[in-house]
Phi, psi and omega in degrees: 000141184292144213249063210277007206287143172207161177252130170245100168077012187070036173228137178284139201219126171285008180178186196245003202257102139275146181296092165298179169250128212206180189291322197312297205289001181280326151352045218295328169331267228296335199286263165042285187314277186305354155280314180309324197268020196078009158326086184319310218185154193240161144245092178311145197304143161264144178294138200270182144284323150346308177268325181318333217252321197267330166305320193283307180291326168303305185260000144311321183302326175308275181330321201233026171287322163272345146349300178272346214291105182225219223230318184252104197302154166300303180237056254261339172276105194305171151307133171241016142308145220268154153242155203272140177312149159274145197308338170258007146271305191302299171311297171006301200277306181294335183281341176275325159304324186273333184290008201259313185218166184261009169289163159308157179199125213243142177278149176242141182238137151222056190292137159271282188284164202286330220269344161276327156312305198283311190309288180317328176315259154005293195296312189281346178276307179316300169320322153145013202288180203252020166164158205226152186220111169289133168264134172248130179206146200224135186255123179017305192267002173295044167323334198256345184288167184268192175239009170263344165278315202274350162329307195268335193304314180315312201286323169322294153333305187291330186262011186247359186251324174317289200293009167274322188239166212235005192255160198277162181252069190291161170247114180251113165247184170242190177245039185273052186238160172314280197242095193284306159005244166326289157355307222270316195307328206268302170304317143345263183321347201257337155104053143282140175259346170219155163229141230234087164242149325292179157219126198287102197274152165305101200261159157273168178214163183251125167289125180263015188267305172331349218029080165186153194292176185210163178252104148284173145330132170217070177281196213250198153209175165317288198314330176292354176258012153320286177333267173336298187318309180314287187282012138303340198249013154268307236266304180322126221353074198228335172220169158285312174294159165303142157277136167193127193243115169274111170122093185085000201282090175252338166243193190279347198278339162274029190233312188282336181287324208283305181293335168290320184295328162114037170284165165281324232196175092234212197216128179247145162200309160343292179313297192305324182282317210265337221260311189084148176317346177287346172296343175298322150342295200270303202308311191282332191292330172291331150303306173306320196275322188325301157294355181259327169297336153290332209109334181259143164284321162245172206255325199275337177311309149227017168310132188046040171297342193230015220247167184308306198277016195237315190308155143279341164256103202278024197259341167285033186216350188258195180279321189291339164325287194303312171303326198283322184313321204286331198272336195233048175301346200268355170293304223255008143320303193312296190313320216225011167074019234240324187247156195266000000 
């Protein structure tokens, strides 16, 4: 019988199908739901610097609310605006997450300055979770910076939430870096024990009849875990840290490409929505059966089986990929017909 066990970050996972972070896990049902339906690991939603930062300003606001207070009020009306958990509702929250189940259960940061990352790093490591996961993301217009200031500031972080906490560190990034490689190779040296690619950032889109922008939902699909699949199968034994691969993972039948590609792990959520929590289910048995229909016994059996330092065939992993596709475009007319 197949053997679904793996190490993430140095921690043993009874399967390779983690719960990413996501609303779902604000649930204790459900987090609940997903140890039942076989989850290996949870990753709880992440705290933004965003709320930390608006607490801090409600009680400034707090302090100096009579201030203005004269015979003619500024306002006779509360605010009515929603406020977003607070950062002391959130630990809260997450400390009833870790009593709700007995997987692993890892924090997500989604921090700007060292001194929050890390205060918070600390507060969730105290709760008891099993690995803390930095999200890093440097936002666009952020035109005048270099990619060696947002790079080193990143790594910078990362070693400063290291020597704060005594629990492993993952890094979730996108793949929006010059050499995301070298980049990941760098987060390695700095003594990430894991890395999480990608992670699917939220885009605007423009309404046109409205004219104004709108946020849609921006879940994932199969076709979206190409990308990730690439770099797990350059990265696969090239660093130390763990691979846990983001992004499109919706059966087992992507959970088995990803582990040939030389994942630890990967993270799910996309799936979980459109899918419902029972896919977890369906997902490890198809692994499983998969496997017995091979041969393998362990996961380790084939893992990065396919991956750049193991294939015999590299041209998927090259520049040539792309030439050979390009000299023979006339195959995917024939398929799909588009031309007489």
């Amino acid at each position: 019988m197949a053997d679904l066990r793996t190490h993430y970050m140095g921690i043993e996972l009874k399967s390779p199908i983690i719960a990413g972070a996501s609303n779902l896990v604000t649930d204790i049902h459900k987090l609940r739901q997903l140890e039942e339906a076989g989850v290996a690991a949870i990753v709880y939603k992440s705290l933004f610097e965003e709320q930390v930062q608006l607490e801090n300003l409600e009680m400034s606001e707090q302090k100096t609310e009579y201030e203005d207070r004269n015979a003619e009020q500024i306002t006779l009306f509360p605010n009515s605006h929603s406020v977003p958990e607070s950062p002391d509702d959130y630990l809260l929250n997450l400390k009833k997450a870790r009593e709700a189940v007995s997987i692993p259960l890892f924090a997500s940061l989604n921090a700007i300055h060292d001194d929050i990352w890390v205060e918070y790093a600390v507060k969730a490591a105290a709760i008891g979770v099993n690995g803390l996961e930095l999200n890093f993301y440097s936002l666009p217009d952020e035109s005048g910076k270099d990619r060696t200031t947002i790079e080193e500031r990143q790594l910078e972080t990362l070693r400063k939430v290291i020597a704060a906490v005594k629990i492993p560190v993952s890094v979730k990034l996108s793949p929006f870096y010059t050499n995301p490689l070298k980049f990941i190779t760098g987060l390695d040296k700095a003594g990430a024990n894991g890395v999480v690619i990608f992670n699917r950032l939220l885009q605007p889109d423009i309404d046109i009849f409205s004219e104004k922008h709108t946020m849609p939902y921006n879940l994932s699909s199969s076709e979206d875990l190409k990308l990730p699949l690439r770099f797990t199968g350059m990265l696969y034994g090239n660093i130390g840290a763990s691979v846990c691969t983001s992004t499109g993972v919706y059966s087992g039948n992507d959970v088995i490409k990803m582990l040939l590609a030389g994942a630890d792990a990967v993270q799910v959520v996309s799936t979980l929505y459109k899918n419902g929590i029972s896919v977890i289910k369906s997902m490890t048995e198809e692994t499983a059966k998969w496997m017995d229909s091979h041969g393998y016994k362990t996961l380790d059996a084939f893992r990065g089986k396919l991956s750049l330092n193991k294939t015999e065939n590299k041209l998927p992993y090259h520049r040539a990929q792309y030439i050979d596709f390009m000299m023979n475009s006339g195959d995917i007319m024939k398929k799909y017909k588009t031309l007489n």
